[in-house]
Each structure stands twice: as structure tokens, then as C-alpha cells.
N, C-alpha and C positions, 0 to 999 in steps of 0.2 A: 158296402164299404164306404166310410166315410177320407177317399182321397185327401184333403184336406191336412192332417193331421202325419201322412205320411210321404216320405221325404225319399229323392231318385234314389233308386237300388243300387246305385255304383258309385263311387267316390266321386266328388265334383272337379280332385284334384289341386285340391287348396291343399294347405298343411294341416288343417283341423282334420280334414277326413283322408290323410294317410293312412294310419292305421287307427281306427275304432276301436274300442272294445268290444265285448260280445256282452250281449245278455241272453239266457240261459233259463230255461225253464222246465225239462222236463230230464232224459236219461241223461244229462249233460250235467246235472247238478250234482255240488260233492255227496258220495256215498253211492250213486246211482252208479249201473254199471257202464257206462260209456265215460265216466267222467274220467277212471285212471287212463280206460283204453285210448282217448284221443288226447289228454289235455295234460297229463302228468307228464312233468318235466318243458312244457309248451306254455306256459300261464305264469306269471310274476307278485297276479294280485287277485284275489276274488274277493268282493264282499257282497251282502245283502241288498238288493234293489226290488224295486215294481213297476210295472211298466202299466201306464194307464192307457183310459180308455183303452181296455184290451179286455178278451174271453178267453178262457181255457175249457177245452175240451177234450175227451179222454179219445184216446185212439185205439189202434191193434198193441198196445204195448209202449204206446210213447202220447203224450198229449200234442193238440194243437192250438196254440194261440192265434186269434181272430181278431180283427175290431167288433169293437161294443163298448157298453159301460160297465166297463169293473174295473177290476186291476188283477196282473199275474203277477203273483208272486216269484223271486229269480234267486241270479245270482250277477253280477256284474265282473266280467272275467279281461285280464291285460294279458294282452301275450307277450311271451319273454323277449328279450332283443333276436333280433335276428330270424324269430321261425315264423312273423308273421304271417308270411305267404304261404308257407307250408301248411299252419292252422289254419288259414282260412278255406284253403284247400281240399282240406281233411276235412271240415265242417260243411260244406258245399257238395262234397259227395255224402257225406250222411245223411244229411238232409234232405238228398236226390233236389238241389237246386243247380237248375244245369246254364240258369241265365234269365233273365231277368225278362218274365211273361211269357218265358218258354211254353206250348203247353203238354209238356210231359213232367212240369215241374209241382213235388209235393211241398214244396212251400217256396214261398220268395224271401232274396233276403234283403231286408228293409233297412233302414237308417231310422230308425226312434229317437224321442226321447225318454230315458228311464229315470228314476228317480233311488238313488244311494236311502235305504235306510239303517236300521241300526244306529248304537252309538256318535259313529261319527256320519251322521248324517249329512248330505251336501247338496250344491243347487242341479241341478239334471243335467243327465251326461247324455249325448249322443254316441250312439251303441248299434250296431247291427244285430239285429233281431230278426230269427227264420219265423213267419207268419205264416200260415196255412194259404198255397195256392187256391186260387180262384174257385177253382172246381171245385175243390175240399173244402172250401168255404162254403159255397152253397152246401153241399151235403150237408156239412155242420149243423146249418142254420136251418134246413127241413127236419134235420133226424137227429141229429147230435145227441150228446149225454151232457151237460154242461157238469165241469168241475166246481161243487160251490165254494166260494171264498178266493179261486185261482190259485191254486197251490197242489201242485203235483204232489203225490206221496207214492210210496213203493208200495207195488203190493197190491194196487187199488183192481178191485175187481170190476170190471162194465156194469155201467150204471151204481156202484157201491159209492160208499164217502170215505 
């Protein structure tokens, strides 16, 4: 893992890192089936982002993002006033992140930066992003399936495109 590039797992406590947005990349995306179940009615804004230097890899039914050189294709998600605790809350037990280098934890969640694309494209946002813990990392990166292009799709069979 390139440490470097990734930033403490908990808010520093400024006013920039109040509340984050999320960025989003696998059942969490609109159409997929966890996006109504956690985030409808929870979310103010989503648009299209990619999160560099990052890998995607397919999982039991949901992908992992890693460091590396690519980019994940996403979604960059605002929560509504008021439920951001609640959503983050919601998103932390999904993800079975229980703290930050826990080690029972299936991803940690990170502070990135994404990058807005689409039309109104803009300069990088800082985002909290669930990355594939330590140990699932390694796995990954002895045995993994990589996702080519970094873009989650429904559907996708192990090892298929």
C-alpha cells in the first residue's frame, strides 16, 4: 500500500472534515440493490466521480477497491441535513468497518481524494472511501480477479467482464 496518498481514517475535526461526502463504488451505486436500501431518502446529491490511484476487484457479490494504478469508477454521494451520523453509521456496519485497523475489519474507511467527472466536472473533493482491509488486501493482490477499467457492473460473474 502506498500510505502516502492516504489520509487519518477519522475526521481531524476541522470544519472541512465535519461531514465528507461518500464515494461509492460498488452495491452502493444508483440502480444497485443497497443503494435504495441504505441511502434513499439519506443523500441530497450524487454525481459521477473516480477515485485515483485505486483497483477494483470483484468480490463474493460486492467489489473491493485497493491502492494501485488505475482509477474506480463511482459515485460521489451528500447526505441530507441532519442524518449524517445516522448514514455514516449505516455505511460502517455495511461495510463491517468496526474502527479504524480493527483487525476483524472488511475494509477501512479512508479520507481520499475523488475527482467529480461528468459535465460539470470540478477540482477534487475529499470523500470517505471503504478500501479493502489489510488482509483482503493481501488476498487481492496474491489471488484477486481485477475488475478491468474499474467500474462495477450488475450482474458480473467471477472472473467475467
Amino acid at each position: 500500500m502506498t500510505a502516502a496518498v492516504v489520509t487519518p481514517s477519522v475526521p481531524r475535526g476541522g470544519p472541512a472534515d465535519a461531514e465528507l461526502p461518500f464515494f461509492v463504488y460498488g452495491t452502493l451505486l444508483p440502480g444497485e440493490p443497497n443503494h435504495d436500501l441504505f441511502l434513499r431518502g439519506r443523500t441530497t446529491g450524487e454525481r459521477p466521480a473516480v477515485l485515483p490511484r485505486a483497483l477494483l476487484y470483484d468480490g463474493p457479490g460486492y467489489p473491493y477497491a485497493i491502492e494501485g494504478h488505475g482509477r474506480v469508477h463511482g459515485t460521489l454521494l451528500l447526505a441530507a441535513p441532519g442524518v449524517y451520523g445516522e448514514l455514516l453509521g449505516l455505511l460502517d456496519h455495511l461495510e463491517e468497518f468496526l474502527g479504524p485497523g480493527h483487525p476483524r475489519n472488511l475494509y477501512e474507511r479512508v479520507v481520499r481524494e475523488v475527482e467529480p467527472t461528468g459535465p460539470d466536472d470540478g477540482n477534487p473533493v475529499r470523500a470517505w472511501v471503504y478500501l479493502a482491509a489489510t488482509a483482503v488486501t493481501r488476498s487481492l493482490r496474491t489471488g484477486g480477479v481485477l475488475i478491468p477499467g474499474g467500474r462495477w457492473i450488475t450482474g458480473r460473474t467471477p472472473g467475467g467482464s
